[in-house]
C-alpha positions in Angstrom: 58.7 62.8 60.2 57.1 60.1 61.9 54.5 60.8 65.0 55.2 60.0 68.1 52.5 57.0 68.8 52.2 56.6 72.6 51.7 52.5 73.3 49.0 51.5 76.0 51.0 51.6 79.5 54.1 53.6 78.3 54.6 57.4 79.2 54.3 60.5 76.1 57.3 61.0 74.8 57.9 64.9 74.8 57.2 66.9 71.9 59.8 67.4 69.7 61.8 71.1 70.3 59.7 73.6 68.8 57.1 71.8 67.6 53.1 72.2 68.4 52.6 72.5 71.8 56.5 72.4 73.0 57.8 74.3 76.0 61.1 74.9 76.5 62.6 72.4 79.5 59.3 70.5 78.9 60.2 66.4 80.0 58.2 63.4 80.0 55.8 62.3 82.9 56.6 59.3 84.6 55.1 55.9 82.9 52.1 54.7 83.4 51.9 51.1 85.3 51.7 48.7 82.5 49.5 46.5 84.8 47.1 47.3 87.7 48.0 47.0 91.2 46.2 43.9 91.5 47.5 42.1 88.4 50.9 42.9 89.4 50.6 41.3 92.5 49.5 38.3 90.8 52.2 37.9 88.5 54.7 39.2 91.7 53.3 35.9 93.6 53.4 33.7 90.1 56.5 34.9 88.9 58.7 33.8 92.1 57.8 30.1 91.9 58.5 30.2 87.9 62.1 31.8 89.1 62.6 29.0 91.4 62.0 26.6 89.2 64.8 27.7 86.2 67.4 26.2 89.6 67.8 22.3 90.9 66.3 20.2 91.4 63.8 21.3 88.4 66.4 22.8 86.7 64.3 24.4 83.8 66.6 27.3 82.8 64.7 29.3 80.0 62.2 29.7 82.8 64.6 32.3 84.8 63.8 34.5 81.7 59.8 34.4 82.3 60.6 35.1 85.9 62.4 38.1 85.9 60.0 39.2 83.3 57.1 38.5 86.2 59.4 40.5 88.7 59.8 43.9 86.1 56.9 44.5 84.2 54.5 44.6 87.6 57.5 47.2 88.3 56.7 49.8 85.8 54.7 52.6 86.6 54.6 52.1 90.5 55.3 54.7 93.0 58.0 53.5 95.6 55.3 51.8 98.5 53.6 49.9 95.9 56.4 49.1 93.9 57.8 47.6 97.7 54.6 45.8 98.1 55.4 44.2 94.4 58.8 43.4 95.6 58.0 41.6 98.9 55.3 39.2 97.0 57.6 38.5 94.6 60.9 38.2 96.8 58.7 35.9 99.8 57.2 34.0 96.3 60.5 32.8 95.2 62.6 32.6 98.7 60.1 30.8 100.4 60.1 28.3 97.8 64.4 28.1 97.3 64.9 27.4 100.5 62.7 25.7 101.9 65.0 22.8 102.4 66.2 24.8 105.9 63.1 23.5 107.4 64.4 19.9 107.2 65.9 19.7 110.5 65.5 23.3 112.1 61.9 23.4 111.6 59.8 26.5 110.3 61.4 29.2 112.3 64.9 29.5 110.6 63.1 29.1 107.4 60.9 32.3 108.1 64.2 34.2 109.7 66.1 34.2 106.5 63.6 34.1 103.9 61.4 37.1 105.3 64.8 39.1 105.3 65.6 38.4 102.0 62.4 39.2 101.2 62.7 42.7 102.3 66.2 43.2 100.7 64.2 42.1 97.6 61.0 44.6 98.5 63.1 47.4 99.0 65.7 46.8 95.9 62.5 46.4 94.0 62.2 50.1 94.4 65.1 51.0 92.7 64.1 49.4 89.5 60.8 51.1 89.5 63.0 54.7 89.8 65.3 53.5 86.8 61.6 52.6 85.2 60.7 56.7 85.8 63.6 58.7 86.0 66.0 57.3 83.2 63.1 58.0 80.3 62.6 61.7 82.0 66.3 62.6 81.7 67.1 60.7 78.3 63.5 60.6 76.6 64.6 59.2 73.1 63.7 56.0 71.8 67.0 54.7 71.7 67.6 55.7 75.5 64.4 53.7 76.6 66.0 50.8 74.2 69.2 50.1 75.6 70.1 52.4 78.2 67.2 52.0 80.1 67.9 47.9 80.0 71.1 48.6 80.9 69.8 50.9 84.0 67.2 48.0 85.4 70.3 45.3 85.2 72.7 47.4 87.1 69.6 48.0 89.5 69.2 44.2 90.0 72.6 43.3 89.8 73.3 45.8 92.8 70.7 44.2 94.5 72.0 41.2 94.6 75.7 41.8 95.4 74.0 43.6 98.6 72.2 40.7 99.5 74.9 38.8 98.9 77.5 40.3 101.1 75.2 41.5 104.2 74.0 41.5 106.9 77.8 39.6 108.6 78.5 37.5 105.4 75.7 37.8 103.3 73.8 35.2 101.5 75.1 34.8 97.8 72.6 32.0 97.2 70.3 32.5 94.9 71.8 34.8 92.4 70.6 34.7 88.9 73.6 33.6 87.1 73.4 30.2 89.0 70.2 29.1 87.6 72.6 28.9 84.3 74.5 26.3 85.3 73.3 23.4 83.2 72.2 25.9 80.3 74.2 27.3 76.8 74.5 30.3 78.4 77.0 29.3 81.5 79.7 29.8 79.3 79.5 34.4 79.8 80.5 33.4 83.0 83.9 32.6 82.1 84.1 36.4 80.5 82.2 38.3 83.2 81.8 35.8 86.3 78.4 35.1 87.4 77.2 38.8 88.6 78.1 39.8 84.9 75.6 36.9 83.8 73.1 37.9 86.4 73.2 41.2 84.6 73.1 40.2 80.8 70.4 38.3 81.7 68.5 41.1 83.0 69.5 43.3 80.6 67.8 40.9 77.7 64.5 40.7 79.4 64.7 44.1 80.2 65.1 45.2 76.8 62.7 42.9 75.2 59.9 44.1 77.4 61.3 47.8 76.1 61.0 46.9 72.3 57.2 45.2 73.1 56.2 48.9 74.9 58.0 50.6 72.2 55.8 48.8 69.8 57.4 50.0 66.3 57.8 46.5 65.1 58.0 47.9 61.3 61.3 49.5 62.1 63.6 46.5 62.2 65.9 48.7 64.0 64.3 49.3 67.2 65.0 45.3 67.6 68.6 45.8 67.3 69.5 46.1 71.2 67.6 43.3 72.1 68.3 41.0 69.1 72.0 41.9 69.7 72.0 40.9 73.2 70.6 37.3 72.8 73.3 36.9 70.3 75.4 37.6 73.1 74.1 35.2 75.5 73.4 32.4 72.9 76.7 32.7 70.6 79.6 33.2 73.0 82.4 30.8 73.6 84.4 29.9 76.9 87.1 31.2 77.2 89.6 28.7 77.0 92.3 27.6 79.4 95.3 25.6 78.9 95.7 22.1 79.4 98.5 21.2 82.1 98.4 17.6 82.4 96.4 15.2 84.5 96.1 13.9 88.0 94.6 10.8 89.1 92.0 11.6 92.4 90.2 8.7 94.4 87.7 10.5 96.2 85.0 8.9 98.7 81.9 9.4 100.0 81.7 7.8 103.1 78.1 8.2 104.1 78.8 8.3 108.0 76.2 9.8 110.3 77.7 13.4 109.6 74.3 15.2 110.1 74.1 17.6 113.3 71.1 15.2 115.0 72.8 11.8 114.0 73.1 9.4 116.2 76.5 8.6 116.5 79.6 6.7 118.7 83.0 7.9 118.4 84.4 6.6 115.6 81.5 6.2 113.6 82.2 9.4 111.0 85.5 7.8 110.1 85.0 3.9 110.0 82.0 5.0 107.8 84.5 7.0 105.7 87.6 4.2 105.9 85.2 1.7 105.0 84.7 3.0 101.8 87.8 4.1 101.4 89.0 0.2 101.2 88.0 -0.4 97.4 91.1 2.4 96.7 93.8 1.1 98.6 95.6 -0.5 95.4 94.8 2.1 93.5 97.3 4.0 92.0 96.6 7.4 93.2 98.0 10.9 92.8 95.7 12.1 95.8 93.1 10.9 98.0 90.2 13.1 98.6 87.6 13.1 101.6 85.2 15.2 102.5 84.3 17.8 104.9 84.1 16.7 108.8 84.5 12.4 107.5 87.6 12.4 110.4 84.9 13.3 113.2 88.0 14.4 115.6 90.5 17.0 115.9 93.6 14.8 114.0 96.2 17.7 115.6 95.4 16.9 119.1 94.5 13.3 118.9 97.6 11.0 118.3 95.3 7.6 117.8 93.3 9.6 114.8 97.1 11.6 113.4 98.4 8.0 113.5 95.8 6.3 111.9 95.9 8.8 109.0 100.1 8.3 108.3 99.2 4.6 107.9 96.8 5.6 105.8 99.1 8.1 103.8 101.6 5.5 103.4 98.8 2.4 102.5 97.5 4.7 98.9 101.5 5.9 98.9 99.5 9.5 97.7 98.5 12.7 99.6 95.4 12.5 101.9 93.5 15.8 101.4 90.7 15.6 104.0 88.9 18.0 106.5 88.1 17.8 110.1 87.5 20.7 112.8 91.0 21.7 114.6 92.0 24.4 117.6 94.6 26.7 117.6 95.5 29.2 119.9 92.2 28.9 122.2 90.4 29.3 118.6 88.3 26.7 116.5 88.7 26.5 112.6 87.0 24.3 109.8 90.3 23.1 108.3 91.2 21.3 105.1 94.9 19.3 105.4 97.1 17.5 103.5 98.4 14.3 105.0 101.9 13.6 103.7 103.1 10.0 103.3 105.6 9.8 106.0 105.6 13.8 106.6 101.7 14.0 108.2 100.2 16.9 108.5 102.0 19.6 105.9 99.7 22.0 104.8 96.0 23.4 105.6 93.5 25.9 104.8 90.5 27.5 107.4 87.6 27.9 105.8 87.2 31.8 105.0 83.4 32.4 105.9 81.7 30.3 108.5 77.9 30.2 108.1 76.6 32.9 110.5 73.8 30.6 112.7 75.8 27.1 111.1 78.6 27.8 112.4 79.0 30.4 114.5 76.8 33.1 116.9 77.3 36.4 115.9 75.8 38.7 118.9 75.2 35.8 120.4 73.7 37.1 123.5 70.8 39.3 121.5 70.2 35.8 120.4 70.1 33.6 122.7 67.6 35.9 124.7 65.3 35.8 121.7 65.4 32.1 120.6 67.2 30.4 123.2 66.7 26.9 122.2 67.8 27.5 118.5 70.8 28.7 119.4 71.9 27.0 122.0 71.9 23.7 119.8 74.9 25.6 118.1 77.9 24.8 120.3 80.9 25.8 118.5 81.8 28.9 117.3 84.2 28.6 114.4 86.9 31.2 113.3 87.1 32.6 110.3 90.3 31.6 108.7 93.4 34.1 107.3 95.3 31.5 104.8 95.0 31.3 100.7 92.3 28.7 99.6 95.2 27.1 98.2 97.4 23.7 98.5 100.1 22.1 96.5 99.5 18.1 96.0 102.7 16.2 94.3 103.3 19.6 92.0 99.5 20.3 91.8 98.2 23.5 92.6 94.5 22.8 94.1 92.3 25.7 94.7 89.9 24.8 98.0 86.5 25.7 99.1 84.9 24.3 102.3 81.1 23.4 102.0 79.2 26.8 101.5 82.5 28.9 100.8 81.8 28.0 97.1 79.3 30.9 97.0 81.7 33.8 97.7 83.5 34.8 94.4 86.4 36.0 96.3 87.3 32.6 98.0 87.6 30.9 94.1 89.4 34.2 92.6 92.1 34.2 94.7 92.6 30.0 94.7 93.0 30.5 91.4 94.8 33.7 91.4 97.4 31.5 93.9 97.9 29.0 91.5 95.0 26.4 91.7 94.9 24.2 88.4 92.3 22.3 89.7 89.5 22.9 92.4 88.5 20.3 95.0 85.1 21.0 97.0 85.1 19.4 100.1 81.3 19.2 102.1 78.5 17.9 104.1 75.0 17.7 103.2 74.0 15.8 106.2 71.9 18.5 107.3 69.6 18.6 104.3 69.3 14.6 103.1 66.6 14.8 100.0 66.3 18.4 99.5 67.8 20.7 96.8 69.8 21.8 98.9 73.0 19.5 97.4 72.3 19.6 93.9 71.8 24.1 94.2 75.2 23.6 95.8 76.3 21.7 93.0 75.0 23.8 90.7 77.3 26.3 92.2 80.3 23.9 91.9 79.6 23.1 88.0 79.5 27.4 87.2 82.7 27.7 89.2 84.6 25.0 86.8 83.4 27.1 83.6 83.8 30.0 85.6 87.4 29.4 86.1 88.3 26.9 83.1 89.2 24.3 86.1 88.1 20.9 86.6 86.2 20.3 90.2 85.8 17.5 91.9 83.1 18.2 94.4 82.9 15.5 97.3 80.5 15.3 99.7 79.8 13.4 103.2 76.3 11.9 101.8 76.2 12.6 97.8 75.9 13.6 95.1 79.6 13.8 94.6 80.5 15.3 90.8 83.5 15.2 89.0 83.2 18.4 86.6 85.1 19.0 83.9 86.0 22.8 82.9 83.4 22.8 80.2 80.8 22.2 82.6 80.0 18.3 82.1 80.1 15.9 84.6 82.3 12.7 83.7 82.1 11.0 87.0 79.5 11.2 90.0 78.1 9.2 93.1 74.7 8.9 93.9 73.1 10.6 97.3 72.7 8.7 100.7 74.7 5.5 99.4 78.8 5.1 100.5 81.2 4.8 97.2 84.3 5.8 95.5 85.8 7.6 92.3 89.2 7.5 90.7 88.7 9.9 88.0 91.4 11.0 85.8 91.2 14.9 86.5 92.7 17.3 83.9 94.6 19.9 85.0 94.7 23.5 83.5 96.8 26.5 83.7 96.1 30.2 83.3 93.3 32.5 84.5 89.6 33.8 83.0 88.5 36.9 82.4 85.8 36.4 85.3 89.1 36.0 87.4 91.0 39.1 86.5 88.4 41.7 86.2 85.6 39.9 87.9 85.7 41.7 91.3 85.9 45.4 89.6 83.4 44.3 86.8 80.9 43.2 89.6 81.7 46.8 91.3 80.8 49.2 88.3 78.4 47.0 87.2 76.5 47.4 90.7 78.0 50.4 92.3 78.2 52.1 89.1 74.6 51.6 88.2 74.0 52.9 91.3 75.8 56.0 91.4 73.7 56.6 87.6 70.7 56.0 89.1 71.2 58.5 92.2 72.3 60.8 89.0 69.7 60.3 87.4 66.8 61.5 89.9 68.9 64.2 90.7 69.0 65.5 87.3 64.6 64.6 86.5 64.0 65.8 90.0 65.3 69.1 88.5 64.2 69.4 85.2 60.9 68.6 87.2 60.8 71.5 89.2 61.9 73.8 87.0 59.2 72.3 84.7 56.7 73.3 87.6 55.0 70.1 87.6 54.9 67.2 90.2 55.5 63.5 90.0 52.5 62.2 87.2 52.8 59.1 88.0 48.9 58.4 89.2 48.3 58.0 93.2 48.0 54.6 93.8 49.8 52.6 91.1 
């Protein structure tokens, strides 16, 4: 039989049953940190920056890999204060650094607001991972536990993570979640199979268990590198799933380049001469459907007759639908609304955008504050609504799926477009607000995983660029550059039938999260136990 050899910073494995030195109910101690506390802050602080740079603008995917490898080996070993100091270097290392673009008009103080509480969402989830790191090798302390359960354990841990910071505190912010940093990479394709949380966790899940076969350390035993092997196979060698083709429509879409941002100086008027303007170059076109982007009216077309009128002539010039976006009030109550313009029939159908950007568009407690930063807040005005209708509209006998500015973050708002009918997607946005930042192209990294995603093409159009035309494979086949006005008529393809990632992907996110979670509580329930009935206390040495 072969010994047992124990690897620098891995725990003993207990003795086998019976053998020298065995007590009955005897279990592992917890591991020992595989680096010092002060190494594994430094990796913690490099390791965010590396993570960071696997998304746009950079874009240098392989790098995500390196980063969550910085973010769980500093993990390993830690008792649950330490392993939240880890966690906060790492998570204010990497947030501080994504979004920094919110500084570009709101200053510092935003910036600090939202990045400091991801930070501790991160700091705190970090401590989970550390428990799957000690309890899961205490309660299943074979090799082939530590090999691809344990992985398995640490994903779930970091998948739940992220689907918390992603849907609170009001409506979360799903921003930087793993799987989007695969948008440009081979691996984009999973996410057509098991959406972009299921990514987020195979990803994981292969780091995790490469780091396990390293601290294993029996490289002469080719089957130790099974798990791991097998799940790069998995990443590298699967194929999109593929939708069916359903013909073609032919989209003119504009970017206007109008003075859409919040602090632009403007006339009335100005947001939609800018966008009629470059409009012009379309008018002989033969169009299926003319797109425009979000807020390029600048006015409430349901209440203003001059604007509504405008648009029908409009309708009737390009002889096609008009689907554009402009704010609207109903009922006492104000919406971020999408609408199809008729030729001769107006307004016939709209959508509200589903989730308002808490602080972008809307309050919430708005007294609590207002009492605390009165300045910041009182520069937002409106308070949208969040709307009740499908992110769905039917153009000339084509079902497009919708998604206003930032609502292309929330899985739910592109499942059920599709799940309504959508056989294409059309993204409708301003970038204003963030001119030369990565702020647009992260956002468009979003829109080009939601096409492979779903198997549908998207043509994502913005107020000030860069506008995409994506097809459902993931490549771009037309675009517009940023800060310049210009047009597209792109023949869009047009596909039927829905992905994996759309059927399961809500209850695959929930076991995969949830579930892990529920194991993990399982878990320290069960080696809290055995522990006491072992009659020895946590071994994991004070101050790792």
């Amino acid at each position: 039989m072969e010994a047992t050899r124990p690897v620098a910073g891995q725990e003993r494995e207990a003795p086998a049953a019976g053998g020298p030195g065995a007590r009955r109910g005897t279990i592992p101690p917890g591991p020992r940190p595989v680096l010092p506390l002060w190494a594994a802050l430094v990796a913690a602080a490099v390791g965010g920056p590396i993570l960071d740079a696997a998304y746009p603008a950079l874009g240098w995917w392989p790098l995500a890999f390196v980063g969550v490898a910085l973010c769980l080996v500093p993990l390993i070993g830690r008792r649950a204060w330490s392993a939240v100091l880890v966690g906060a270097v790492f998570g204010a290392s990497f947030y501080f650094t994504h979004i920094v673009w919110i500084t570009r008009y709101l200053g510092a103080l935003p910036w600090f607001g939202l990045a400091g509480l991801e930070t501790v969402f991160w700091a705190f989830g970090s401590v989970l991972i550390t428990w799957a790191y000690r309890w899961l090798p205490r309660v299943l302390p074979g090799t082939w536990a530590r090999l691809a359960a344990l992985p398995a354990l640490v994903a779930g841990m970091w998948t739940f993570r992220e689907v918390f910071i992603g849907s609170w505190p009001y409506t979360g912010f799903p921003w930087a979640r793993l799987g989007m940093s695969q948008s440009e990479s081979p691996l984009a394709h999973l996410s057509s199979w098991v959406g972009v949380s299921g990514l987020t966790f195979l990803m994981v899940m292969a780091t995790a268990a490469v780091i396990e076969w390293v601290r294993v350390g029996r490289f002469r035993d080719v089957r130790t590198a099974l798990p791991s092997a097998g799940l790069i196979a998995v990443l590298l060698l699967t194929p999109a799933w593929q939708t069916t083709a359903a013909g073609t429509m032919r989209v003119g879409s504009v970017q206007g380049n109008g003075p859409t941002g919040y602090f632009d100086e403007r006339e009335p008027g100005d947001i939609l001469r800018a966008q009629l303007t470059a409009t012009a170059p379309l008018l002989d076109e033969d169009l299926d459907l003319l797109l425009w982007p979000e807020g390029a009216v600048g006015a409430d077309p349901t209440r203003d007759a001059g604007i509504a009128e405008l648009l029908d002539t409009l309708a009737l010039r390009v002889d096609a639908p008009v689907l554009l976006n402009a704010a609207t009030e109903r009922d006492g109550d104000v919406f971020n609304t999408s609408m199809i313009w008729e030729p001769g029939e107006g307004l016939t159908q709209y959508h509200d955008k589903r989730t308002p950007v808490p602080f972008g568009e809307y309050v919430p407690e708005r007294w609590f504050f207002e009492a605390i930063v009165p300045d910041l807040v009182g520069l937002i005005q409106r308070e949208y609504t969040p709307g009740a209708n499908a992110p769905y509209v039917d153009a000339g006998g084509a079902g497009i799926g919708l998604a206003i500015c930032f609502d292309v973050i929330y899985d739910d708002v592109i499942r059920e477009g599709a799940r309504e009918g959508a056989q294409v997607y059309m993204f409708q946005t301003n970038n204003a607000d963030f001119r030369d930042t990565d702020e647009n192209l992260q956002q468009l990294a979003f829109a080009r995983m939601r096409a492979i995603e779903t198997g549908r093409s998207v043509v994502n159009i913005s107020t000030v660029g860069t506008s995409q035309v994506i097809s459902p494979a993931g490549r771009t086949i037309d675009s517009l550059p940023a800060d310049v006005p210009g047009s597209m008529v792109t023949e869009v393809e047009l596909r039927d039938g829905l992905t994996p990632a759309v059927v399961i992907g809500g209850v695959a996110e929930t076991l995969l999260s949830w579930g892990s979670l529920v194991a993990l509580v399982s878990l320290g329930i069960l080696a809290r136990t055995r522990r006491a009935q072992d009659g020895r206390g946590d071994e994991t040495p004070r101050g790792a």
